[in-house]
Kinemage of the C-alpha trace (Angstrom):
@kinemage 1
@onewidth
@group {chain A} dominant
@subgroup {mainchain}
@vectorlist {calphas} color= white
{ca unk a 1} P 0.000 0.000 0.000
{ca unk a 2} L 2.542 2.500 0.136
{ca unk a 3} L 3.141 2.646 -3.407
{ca unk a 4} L -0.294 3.121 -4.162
{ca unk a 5} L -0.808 7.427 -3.204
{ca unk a 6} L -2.432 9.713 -4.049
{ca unk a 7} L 0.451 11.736 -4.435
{ca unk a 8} L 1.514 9.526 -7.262
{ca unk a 9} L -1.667 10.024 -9.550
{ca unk a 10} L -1.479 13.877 -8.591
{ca unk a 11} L 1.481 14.673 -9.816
{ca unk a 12} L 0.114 12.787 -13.650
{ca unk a 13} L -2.862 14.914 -13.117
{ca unk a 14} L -0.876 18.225 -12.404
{ca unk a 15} L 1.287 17.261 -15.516
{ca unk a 16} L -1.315 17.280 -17.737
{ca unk a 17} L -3.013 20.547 -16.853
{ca unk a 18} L 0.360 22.225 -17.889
{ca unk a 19} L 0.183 24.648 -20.795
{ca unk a 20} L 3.303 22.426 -22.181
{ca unk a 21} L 1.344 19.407 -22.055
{ca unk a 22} L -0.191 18.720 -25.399
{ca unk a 23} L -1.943 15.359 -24.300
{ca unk a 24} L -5.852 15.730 -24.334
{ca unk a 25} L -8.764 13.100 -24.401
{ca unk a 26} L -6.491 10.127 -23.061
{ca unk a 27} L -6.978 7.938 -20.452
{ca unk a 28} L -4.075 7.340 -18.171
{ca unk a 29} L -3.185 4.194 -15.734
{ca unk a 30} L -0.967 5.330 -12.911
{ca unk a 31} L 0.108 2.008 -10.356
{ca unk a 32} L 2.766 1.948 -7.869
{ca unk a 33} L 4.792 4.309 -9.811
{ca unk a 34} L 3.959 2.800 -13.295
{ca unk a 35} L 2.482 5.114 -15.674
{ca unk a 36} L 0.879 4.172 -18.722
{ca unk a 37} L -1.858 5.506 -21.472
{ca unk a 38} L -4.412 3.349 -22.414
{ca unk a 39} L -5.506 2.855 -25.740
{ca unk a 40} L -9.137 1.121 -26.668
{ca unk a 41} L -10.543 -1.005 -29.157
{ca unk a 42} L -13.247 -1.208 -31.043
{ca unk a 43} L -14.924 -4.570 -32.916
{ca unk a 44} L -16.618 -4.407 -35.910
{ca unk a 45} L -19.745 -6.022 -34.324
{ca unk a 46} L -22.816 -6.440 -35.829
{ca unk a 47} L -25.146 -3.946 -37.131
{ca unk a 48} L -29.218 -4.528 -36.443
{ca unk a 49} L -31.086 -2.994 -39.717
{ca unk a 50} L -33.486 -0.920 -37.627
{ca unk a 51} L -35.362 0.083 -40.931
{ca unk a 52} L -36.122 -3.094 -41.776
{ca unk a 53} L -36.179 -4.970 -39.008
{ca unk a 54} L -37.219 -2.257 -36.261
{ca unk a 55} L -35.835 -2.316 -32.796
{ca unk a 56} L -33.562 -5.179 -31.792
{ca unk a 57} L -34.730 -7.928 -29.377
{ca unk a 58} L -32.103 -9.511 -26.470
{ca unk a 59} L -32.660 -12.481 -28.700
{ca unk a 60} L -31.505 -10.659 -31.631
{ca unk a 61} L -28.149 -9.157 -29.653
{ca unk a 62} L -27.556 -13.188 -28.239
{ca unk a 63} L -28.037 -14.443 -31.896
{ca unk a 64} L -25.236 -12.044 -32.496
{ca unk a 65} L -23.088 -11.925 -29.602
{ca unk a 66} L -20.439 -13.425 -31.051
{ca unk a 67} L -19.874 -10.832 -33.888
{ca unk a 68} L -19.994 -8.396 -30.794
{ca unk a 69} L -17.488 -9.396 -29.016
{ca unk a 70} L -14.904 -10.757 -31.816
{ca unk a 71} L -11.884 -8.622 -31.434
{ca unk a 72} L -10.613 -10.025 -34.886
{ca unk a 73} L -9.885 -7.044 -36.766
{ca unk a 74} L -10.476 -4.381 -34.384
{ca unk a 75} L -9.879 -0.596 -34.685
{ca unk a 76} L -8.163 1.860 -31.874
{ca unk a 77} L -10.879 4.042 -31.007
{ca unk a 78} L -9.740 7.658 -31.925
């Protein structure tokens, strides 16, 4: 526990309210003196036609769970 302050996430935080800081919309990890951004991804998933097939039932989104969650050709969100 004492490598896990406060101290050490506030001094991230005062970083990146710096004028010189040109970071902006990231989200930051900060552990026992380990500092790291984190990047996310997003699947392709699948797409419900809601003109055609109007709003999507849990048994539609089960049917296609697996296209939801494959992180096979993902993209960083940006």
């Amino acid at each position: 526990m004492d490598y896990l302050k406060v101290e050490h996430i506030a001094s991230l935080v005062v970083y990146l309210c710096h004028e010189s800081c040109q970071e902006n919309g990231s989200v930051f990890e900060v552990s026992g003196g380990v500092y790291q951004k984190v990047q996310y991804a997003r699947a392709i998933g699948y797409t419900h036609d809601l003109k055609e097939a109007g709003d999507p039932s849990v048994e539609d989104v089960a049917a296609n769970w697996d296209e939801v969650i494959d992180m096979d050709g993902a993209e960083m969100v940006r």
